[in-house]
C-alpha positions in Angstrom: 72.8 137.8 110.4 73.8 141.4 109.0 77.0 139.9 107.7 75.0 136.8 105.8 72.9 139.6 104.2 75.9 141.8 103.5 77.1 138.6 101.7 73.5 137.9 100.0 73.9 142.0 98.4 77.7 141.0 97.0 76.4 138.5 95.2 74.3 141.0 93.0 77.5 143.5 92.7 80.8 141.7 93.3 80.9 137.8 93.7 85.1 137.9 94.4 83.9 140.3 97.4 80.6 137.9 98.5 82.8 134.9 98.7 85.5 137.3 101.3 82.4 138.2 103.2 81.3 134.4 103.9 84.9 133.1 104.3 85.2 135.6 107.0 82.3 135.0 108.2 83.0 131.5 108.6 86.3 131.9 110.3 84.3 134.1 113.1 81.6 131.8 113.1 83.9 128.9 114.0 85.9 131.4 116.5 82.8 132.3 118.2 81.5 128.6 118.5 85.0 127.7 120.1 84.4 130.2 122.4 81.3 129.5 123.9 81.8 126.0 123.8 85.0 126.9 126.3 82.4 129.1 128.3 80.1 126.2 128.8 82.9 123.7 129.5 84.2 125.8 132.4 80.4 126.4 133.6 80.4 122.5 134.3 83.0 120.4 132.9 81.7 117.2 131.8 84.5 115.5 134.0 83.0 116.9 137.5 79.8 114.8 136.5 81.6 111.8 134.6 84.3 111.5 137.2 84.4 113.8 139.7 85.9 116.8 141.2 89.3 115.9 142.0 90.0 114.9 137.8 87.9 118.1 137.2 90.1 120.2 139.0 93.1 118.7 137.7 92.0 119.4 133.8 91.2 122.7 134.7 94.6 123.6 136.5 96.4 121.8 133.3 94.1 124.1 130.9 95.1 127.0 132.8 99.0 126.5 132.6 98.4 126.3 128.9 96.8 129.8 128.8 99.1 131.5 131.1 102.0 132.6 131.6 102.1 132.4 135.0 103.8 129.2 137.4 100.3 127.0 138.8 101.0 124.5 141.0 98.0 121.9 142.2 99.1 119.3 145.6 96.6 117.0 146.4 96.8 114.9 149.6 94.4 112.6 151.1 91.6 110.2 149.6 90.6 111.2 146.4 86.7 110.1 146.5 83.4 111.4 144.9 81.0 113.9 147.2 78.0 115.3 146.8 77.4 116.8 143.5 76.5 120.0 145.5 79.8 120.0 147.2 82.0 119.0 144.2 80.1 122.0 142.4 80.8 124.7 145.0 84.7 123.6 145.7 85.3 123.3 141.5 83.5 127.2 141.0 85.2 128.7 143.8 88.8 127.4 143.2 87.9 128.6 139.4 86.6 132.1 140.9 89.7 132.6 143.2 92.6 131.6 140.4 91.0 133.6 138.2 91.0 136.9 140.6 94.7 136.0 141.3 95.1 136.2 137.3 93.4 139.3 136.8 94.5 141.0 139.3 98.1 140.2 138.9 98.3 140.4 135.0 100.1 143.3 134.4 102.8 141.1 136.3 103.6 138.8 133.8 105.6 135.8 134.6 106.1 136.6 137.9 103.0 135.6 139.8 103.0 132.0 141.2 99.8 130.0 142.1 99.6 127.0 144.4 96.3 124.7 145.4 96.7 122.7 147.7 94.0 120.4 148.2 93.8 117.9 151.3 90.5 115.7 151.9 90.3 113.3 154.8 87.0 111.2 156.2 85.5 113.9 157.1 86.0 116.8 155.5 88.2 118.5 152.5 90.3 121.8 153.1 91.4 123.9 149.7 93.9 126.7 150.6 95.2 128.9 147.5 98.5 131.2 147.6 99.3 133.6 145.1 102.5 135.5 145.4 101.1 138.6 143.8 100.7 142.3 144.6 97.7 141.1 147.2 95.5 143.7 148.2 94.2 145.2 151.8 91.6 143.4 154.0 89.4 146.4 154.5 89.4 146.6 150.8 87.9 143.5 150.4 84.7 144.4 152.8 84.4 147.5 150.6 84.4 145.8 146.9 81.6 145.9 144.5 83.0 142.3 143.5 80.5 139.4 144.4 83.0 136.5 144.0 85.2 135.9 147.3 81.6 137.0 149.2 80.1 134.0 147.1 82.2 131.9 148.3 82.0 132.5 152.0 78.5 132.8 151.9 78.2 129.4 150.3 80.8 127.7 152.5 79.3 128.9 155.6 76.0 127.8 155.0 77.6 124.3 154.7 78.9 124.6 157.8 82.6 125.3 156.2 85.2 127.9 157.5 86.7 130.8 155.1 89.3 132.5 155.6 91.3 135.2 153.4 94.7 136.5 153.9 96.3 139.7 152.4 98.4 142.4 152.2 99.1 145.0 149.9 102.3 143.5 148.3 102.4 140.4 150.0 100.2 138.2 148.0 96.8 136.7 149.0 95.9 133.2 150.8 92.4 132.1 150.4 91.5 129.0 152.6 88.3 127.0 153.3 87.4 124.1 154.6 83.9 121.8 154.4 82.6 119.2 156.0 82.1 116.1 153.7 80.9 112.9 156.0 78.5 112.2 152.9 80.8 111.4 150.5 79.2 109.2 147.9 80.8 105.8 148.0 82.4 104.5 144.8 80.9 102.5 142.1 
């Protein structure tokens, strides 16, 4: 709004510098839409709803080997099927929350850092471990971080009656496993 009225007193003094003003302004505007609309898209993809977690995750994993440099590696074994929206939620934001720890936390080791998913989802249940092979970080650590993420996560697992585990060590990378119980698996249309 300052930078439309900026452009509004050019026009009075110097049209040449009014019509910078807007073009810039335009090229931000259009930056800044792009932006948010990426922000909204990763808050929920329109693919979990439309089709489900297992082609949301793998979009998401694609888009994230386009924006980094480091290796990203998604395995997926087992039945590929629709759950719970509640449950397809939860799995989507934590795999997002975890790869996106390992990415921050490893980015001044560019090209280096490798990250597999592997995904595995039977009759009853679906288990999501993640590996990176980054500088990792100590256990106690973890218990003594302001950081809500990896707490999130258990916190929501557990109260599904999942299991979460993490694995680390300072220089050894990190493994973040969980596992959820999914007997009500919504059938396909």
């Amino acid at each position: 709004i300052i930078r439309v009225d900026i452009a509004n007193r050019y026009f009075d003094l110097d049209q040449e510098k009014a019509r910078e003003e807007l073009s810039n302004l335009k090229t931000e505007a259009i930056s800044t839409f792009s932006s948010l609309k990426n922000f909204i898209g990763e808050l929920r993809p329109m693919t979990l709803d439309d089709l489900g977690f297992f082609p949301a995750i793998k979009r998401y994993v694609d888009n994230i080997k386009g924006q980094t440099v480091h290796a990203i590696e998604l395995n997926i074994r087992g039945q590929e099927r629709r759950f719970e929206p509640y449950i397809e939620t939860l799995i989507f934001r934590a795999i997002q929350e975890i790869i996106g720890n390992s990415l921050k936390h490893n980015k001044e080791q560019p090209g280096k850092v490798g990250i597999s998913i592997n995904i595995n989802s039977d009759d009853n249940q679906i288990s999501v471990t993640i590996n990176d092979n980054g500088k990792g970080f100590s256990l106690d650590s973890l218990e003594k971080t302001t950081g809500l993420g990896l707490k999130l996560i258990r916190e929501r697992v557990e109260l599904l009656e999942g299991t979460f585990q993490v694995d680390a060590e300072i220089g050894q990378g990190c493994k973040v496993s969980f596992t959820l119980p999914t007997n009500n698996s919504i059938p396909e249309n």
